[in-house]
C-alpha positions, 0 to 999 in steps of 0.5 A: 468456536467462540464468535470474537469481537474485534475493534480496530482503530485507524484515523479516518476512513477516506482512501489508502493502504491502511484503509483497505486493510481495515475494510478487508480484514472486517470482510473476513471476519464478519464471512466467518461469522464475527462481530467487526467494529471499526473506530475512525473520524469517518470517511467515505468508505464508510458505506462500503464498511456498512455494506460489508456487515461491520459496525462504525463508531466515529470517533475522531482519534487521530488528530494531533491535539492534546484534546484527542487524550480525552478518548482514551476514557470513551474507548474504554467505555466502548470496549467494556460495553462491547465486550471487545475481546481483540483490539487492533491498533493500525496507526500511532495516535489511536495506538497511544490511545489504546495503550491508555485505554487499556491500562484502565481496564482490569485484567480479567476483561482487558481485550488483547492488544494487536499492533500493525505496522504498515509504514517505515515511520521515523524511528522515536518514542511516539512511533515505538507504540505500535511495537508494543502489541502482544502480537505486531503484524509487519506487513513485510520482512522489510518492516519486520527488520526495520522494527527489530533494528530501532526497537531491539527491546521488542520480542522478536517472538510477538512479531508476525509477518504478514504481506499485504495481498490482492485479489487475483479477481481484480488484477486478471492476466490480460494479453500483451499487447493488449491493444483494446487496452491501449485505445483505452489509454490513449482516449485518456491523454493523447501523449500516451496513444502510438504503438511505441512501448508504455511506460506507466508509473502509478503514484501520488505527486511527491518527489517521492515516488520517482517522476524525475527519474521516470522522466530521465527513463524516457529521455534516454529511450527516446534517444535511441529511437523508441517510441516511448511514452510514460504514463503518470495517473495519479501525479495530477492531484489537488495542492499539487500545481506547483510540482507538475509544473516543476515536472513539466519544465523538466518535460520540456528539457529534456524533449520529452514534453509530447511523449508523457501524461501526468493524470490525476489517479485512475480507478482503472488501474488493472486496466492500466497496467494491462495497457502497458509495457513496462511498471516503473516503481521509482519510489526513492524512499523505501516502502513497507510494501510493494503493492504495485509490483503484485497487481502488475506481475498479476496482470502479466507486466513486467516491474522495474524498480529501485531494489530497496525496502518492500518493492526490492524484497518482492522484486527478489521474490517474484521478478529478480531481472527487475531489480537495479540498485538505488539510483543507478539511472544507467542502469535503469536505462539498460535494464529497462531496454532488455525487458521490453524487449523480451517475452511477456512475463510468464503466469506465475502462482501469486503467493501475495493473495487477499485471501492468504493476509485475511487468514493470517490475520484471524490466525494471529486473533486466534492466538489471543482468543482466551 
């Protein structure tokens, strides 16, 4: 077949989910012998672009300025030079941009237009761009219903659903318990370390993803005599002294403070998981996609999570003991005693792969092919 050029638009290329999609969807086209161009304000992975076969073109087309408008007529330029044949927009300004790009082109060359939504953005006309593609990728049904619920002029036959996936390679079933893993743990902060059961709860720090009900999680088993521990990587990061202090007054209060370890992020995260007992997903604003509740079912641990958004589809998918309605702490706590307490979670084929979202996408690309 007709080799493709496709050139996908995002901010910038430093770290996160909209990033990682990027890297992996210019991996399967280039192993399938198609040209990749990411267009970005640059990053550090962009050596790992480069490594993958891809092409960069830095362009700085997601700051907020009226300035950024000037680009549209550099995109333009790009994609008539390179005779882009799909033009794949990941975030709303690069979108707008698109959108302006592409009208000034004629119809007998336009690139086809693909949209990704990868987050639940603010319903309003700014955010309405990324359902305009002739083909939307929602990375869940959660973002597929959210989008036909504010944008109901959008045809519901353009819109493909598309999960995120993960590479088993990466996320290996490890033994419960994994007591290397554990020894790991421990080295990392000393609150972690004992044979009590741990909790982990992976995630940036915001109010967002839950640490108070996390902590609250804790104080009650605590109070009925468990060891437990909570492991937070990822809550300890630059700009954010101010919210692990609020946290760990909130430590404090509740008796907790010797038992939890807020870190800054991890690279070993499958290795965390494996050094756990139970996956908190505690985000109390719903997510597009649940991620972690995929990496640690892959490792063989169990997920407990707010049955809302992503996490909540997947969990009704995957591991339905793990669901508990929004905020119920009560039974967050009842729930969270009757599975560390029974066998570890079975193998189960994991449907959400690498493998399966890259082929999905270049099925959608195919779609467009002239």
């Amino acid at each position: 077949m007709r080799r493709l050029t496709v050139v996908q638009l995002l901010p910038a290329l430093e770290s996160g989910g909209v990033e990682r999609s990027t890297l992996e969807i210019a991996a399967a086209l280039v192993a399938a012998g198609h040209r990749a161009i990411v267009v970005s304000a640059g990053g550090r992975l962009v050596p790992r672009l480069d490594a993958i076969g891809a092409e960069h073109v830095a362009l700085d087309i997601g700051r907020k300025s009226l300035l950024t408008l000037r680009h549209a007529r550099t995109l333009r330029a790009l994609f008539a030079r390179e005779r882009a044949d799909i033009v794949h927009a990941r975030s709303r300004l690069p979108a707008w941009l698109a959108v302006l790009a592409l009208r000034g082109t004629s119809t007998g060359t336009r690139p086809r237009f693909v949209t990704t939504v990868h987050g639940l953005n603010s319903p309003s006309r700014y955010s309405a761009v990324m359902a305009r593609g002739e083909r939307v990728i929602c990375v869940s049904r959660t973002v597929r219903d959210y989008v036909l619920q504010h944008y109901p002029d959008t045809d519901p036959a353009r819109l493909r659903v598309i999960d995120r996936g993960i590479d088993p390679v990466d996320f290996p079933r490890a033994p419960h318990p994994d007591r290397e893993a554990r020894a790991w743990a421990a080295a990392q902060h000393p609150a972690i370390g004992g044979d009590g059961p741990l909790l982990l709860l992976p995630g940036r720090g915001t109010r967002l993803k839950g640490h108070s009900d996390a902590l609250e999680l804790l104080a009650q088993l605590r109070a009925d005599r468990l060891d437990a521990r909570l492991w937070l990587p990822g809550a300890r990061e630059p700009g954010r002294a101010e919210y692990i202090v609020e946290l760990e007054a909130l430590a404090a209060r509740r008796g907790v403070a010797d038992a939890v370890a807020f870190t800054a992020p991890t690279d070993a995260i499958a290795r965390a998981y494996a050094a756990s007992d139970l996956v908190l997903q505690l985000s109390r604003k719903p997510e597009a996609f649940g991620r972690t509740v995929i990496e640690a079912l892959s490792v063989g641990r169990p997920v407990l999570g707010w049955a809302h958004g992503g996490v909540g589809e997947l969990l009704a998918q995957l591991q339905p003991d793990g669901e508990v309605s929004p905020f119920d702490t009560h039974a967050l706590h009842a729930r969270a005693r009757a599975l560390l307490a029974r066998p570890p979670v079975p193998a189960v084929t994991m449907p959400h792969t690498l493998r399966a979202m890259q082929e999905a996408t270049l099925a959608v690309y195919d779609e467009l092919r002239r």
